[in-house]
C-alpha positions in Angstrom: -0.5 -25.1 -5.1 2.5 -22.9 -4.5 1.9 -20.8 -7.4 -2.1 -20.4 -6.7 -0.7 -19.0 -3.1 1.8 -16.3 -4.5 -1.0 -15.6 -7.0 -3.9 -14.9 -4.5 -0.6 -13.1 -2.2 -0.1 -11.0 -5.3 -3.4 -10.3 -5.5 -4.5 -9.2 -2.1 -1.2 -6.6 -1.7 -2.2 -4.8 -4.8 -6.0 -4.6 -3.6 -4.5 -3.2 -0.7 -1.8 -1.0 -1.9 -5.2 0.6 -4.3 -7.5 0.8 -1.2 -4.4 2.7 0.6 -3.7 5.2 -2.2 -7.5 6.1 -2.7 -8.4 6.1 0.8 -4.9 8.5 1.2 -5.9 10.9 -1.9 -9.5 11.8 -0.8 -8.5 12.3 2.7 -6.0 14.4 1.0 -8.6 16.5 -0.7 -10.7 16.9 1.9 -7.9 18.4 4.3 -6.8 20.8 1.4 -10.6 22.0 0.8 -11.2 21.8 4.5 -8.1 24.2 5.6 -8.9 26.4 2.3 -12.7 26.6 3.6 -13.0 26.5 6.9 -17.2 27.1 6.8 -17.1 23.7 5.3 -16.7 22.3 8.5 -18.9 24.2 11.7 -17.9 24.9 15.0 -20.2 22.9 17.0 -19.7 19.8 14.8 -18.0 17.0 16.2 -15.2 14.9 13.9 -11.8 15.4 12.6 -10.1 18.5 11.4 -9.1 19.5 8.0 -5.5 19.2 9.5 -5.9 16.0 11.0 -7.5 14.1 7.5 -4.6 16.2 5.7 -2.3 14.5 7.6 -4.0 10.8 7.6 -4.0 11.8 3.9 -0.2 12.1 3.4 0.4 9.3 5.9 -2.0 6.8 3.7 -0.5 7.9 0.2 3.4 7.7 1.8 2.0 3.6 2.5 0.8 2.9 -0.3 3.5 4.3 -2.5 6.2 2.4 -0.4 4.2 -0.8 -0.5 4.3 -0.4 -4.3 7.9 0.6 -4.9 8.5 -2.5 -2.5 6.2 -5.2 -4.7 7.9 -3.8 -7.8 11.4 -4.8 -6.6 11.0 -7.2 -5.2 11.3 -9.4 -7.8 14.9 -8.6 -8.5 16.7 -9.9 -5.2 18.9 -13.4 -5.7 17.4 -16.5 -6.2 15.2 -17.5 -3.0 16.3 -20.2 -0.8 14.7 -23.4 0.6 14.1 -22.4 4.2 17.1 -21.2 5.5 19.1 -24.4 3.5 21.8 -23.8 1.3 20.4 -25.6 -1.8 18.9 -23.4 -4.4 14.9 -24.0 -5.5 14.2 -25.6 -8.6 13.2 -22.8 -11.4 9.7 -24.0 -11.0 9.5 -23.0 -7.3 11.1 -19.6 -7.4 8.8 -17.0 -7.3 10.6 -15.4 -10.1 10.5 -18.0 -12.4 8.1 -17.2 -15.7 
């Protein structure tokens, strides 16, 4: 059961860490085409800025890049404990184990 939850854990950060990073790159693009062209977006419209998606842009990439430099390593820390005891887990219970 315990490997079925780290599995479906696994899982959900790298759908999330994906929907970060493409949700960051096209807000991205549409701040850079937005400030480069500014009759893309009319006075009398009401929404966001280029600036403003430019910056949710960066903000969104900078997440999901962190999230995925932290799920990468995080596998190399010690050996977990159980719980705050001092005992060490089995092989078959740490989440590094093959």
């Amino acid at each position: 059961m315990r490997e079925v939850l780290l599995a479906l854990g696994r899982g959900l950060v790298k759908v999330l860490i994906s929907l970060l990073i493409g949700t960051g790159a096209g807000m991205l693009a549409l701040g850079i085409a937005g400030r480069d062209k500014p009759d893309l977006w009319q006075r009398g419209q009401r929404g966001p800025t280029p600036e403003v998606l430019l910056g949710i842009g960066v903000g969104l990439l900078t997440a999901g890049a962190v999230m995925a430099i932290l799920f990468m390593f995080s596998r190399r820390r010690a050996p977990e404990t159980n719980r705050g005891e001092s005992r060490l887990l089995p092989p078959r219970e740490r989440a590094d184990a093959p």
